[in-house]
N, C-alpha and C positions, 0 to 999 in steps of 0.2 A: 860787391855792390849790393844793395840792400833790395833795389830793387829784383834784380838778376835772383837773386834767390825767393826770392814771392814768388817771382814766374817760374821758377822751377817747380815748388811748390806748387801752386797752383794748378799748371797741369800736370804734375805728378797727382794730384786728385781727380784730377777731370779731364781726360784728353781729350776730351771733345770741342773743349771750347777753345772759340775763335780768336783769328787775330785780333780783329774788329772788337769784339767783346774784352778785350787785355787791354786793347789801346785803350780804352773806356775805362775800364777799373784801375788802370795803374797811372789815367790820365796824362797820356805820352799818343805820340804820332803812330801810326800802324806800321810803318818804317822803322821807328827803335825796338819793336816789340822784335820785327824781324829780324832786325841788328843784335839784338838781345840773344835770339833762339838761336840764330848761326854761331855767335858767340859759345852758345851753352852745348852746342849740336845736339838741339833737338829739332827733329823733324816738323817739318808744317804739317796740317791738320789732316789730308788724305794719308799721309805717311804711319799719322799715330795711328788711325783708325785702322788699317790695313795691318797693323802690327798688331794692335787688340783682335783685330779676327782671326790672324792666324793661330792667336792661343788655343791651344787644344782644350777642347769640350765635350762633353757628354749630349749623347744625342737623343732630341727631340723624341717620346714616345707614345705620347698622348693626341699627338696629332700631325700630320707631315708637317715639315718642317717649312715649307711651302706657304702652310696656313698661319704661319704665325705673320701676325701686321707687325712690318718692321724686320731688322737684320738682328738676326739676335748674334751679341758679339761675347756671349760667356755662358754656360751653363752648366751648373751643378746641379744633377736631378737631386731632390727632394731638399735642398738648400739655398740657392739663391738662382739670379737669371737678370743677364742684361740685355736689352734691344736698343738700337737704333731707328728713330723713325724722321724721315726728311717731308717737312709740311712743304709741301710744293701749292702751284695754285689749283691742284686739281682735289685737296683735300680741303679746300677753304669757302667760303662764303664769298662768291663774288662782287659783293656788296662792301663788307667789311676788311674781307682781306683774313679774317681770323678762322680758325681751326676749328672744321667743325668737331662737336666734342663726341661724336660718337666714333671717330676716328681715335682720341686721344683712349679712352674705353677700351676700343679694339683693340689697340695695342699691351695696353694692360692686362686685360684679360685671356685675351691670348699668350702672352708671357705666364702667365697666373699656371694657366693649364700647360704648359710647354715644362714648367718648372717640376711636377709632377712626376714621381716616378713609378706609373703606372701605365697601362695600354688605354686604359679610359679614366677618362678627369674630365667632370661637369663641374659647371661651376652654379653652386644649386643659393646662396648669396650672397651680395655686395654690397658694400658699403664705401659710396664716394665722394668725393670732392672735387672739384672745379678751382681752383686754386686762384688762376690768372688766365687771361686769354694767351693763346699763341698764334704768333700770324707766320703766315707764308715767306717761307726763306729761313726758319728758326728749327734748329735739330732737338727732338725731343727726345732724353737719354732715358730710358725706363728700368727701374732697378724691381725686381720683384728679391723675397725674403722669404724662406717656408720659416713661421715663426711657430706654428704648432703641427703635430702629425697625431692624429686618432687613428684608429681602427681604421674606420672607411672615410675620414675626413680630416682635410689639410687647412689649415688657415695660413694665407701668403697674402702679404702686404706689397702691394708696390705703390714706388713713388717715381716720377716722372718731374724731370727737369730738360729744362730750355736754359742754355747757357748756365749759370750760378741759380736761377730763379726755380724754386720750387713751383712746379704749375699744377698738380696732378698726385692725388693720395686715394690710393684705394685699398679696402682691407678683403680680400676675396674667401668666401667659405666654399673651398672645394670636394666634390665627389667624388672617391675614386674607389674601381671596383674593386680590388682586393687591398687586405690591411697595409696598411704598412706597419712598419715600427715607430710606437708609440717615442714621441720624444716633446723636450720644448725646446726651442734654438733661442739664444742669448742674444 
């Protein structure tokens, strides 16, 4: 079935996203998506995410790992870095209902410096974007990139998505004390 294979697909790229969000994009009941996924035995969405965490990763050393906003669920020092962040109403504007955006920041930037493979990583500047709002109840996936390494400076991009929706583009110029190995990543 044509469909059955998009959602594989699909989360085969994302396992983050929701039933709700599939029953939406493949325009089907949240029941068939279910019926779908038992069918395909893939696991519902705590199951992906807990199996993405257990992947083995390199650890945090720029800063505890405590401090980073967000679960980070991959990590390749001086390469790439993913987190998880759950906007609850305690991250929101009570007003609006939407994310404030120095939360969506945090977590980038902290990614930014977590990806880092150094004891110390500033992040000295930023360049961002606001993409879309996020409201409360919406999982923001944050992808960070080292796309350059100098001497004593990293450039790492990340990008932050809520379901399929790009929300979040940041290009971070990081500090770190000792060199690293000069490189450009593809």
């Amino acid at each position: 079935m044509d469909r059955q294979m998009l959602l594989k697909q699909t989360i085969a790229e994302n396992p983050f996203v929701t039933d709700d969000e599939l029953a939406h994009r493949f325009s089907v009941s949240v029941q068939t998506i279910r019926l779908d996924r038992l069918e395909l035995s893939i696991p519902e969405l705590r199951e992906r995410i807990k199996h993405v965490a257990k992947r083995q990763f390199d650890d945090v050393k720029a800063l505890h790992e405590d401090e980073v906003i967000g679960e980070i669920l991959d990590l390749q020092l001086d390469t790439s870095a993913i987190s998880l962040l759950e906007i609850n109403r305690d991250l929101v504007f009570s007003r609006t209902g939407i994310a404030r955006g120095h939360h969506l920041f945090a977590q980038a930037n902290s990614l930014a410096v977590a990806v880092i493979d150094d004891d110390l990583a500033l992040t000295s500047k930023a360049s961002i974007h606001f993409i879309r709002p996020v409201r409360a109840g919406e999982r923001v996936v944050a992808k960070a990139k080292v796309t350059r390494v100098e001497r004593v400076r990293t450039i790492v991009e990340v990008n932050s998505y809520a379901g399929q929706d790009h929300v979040f583009k940041g290009i971070f110029t990081m500090y770190r004390s000792h060199g690293g190995r000069e490189k450009t990543q593809q």
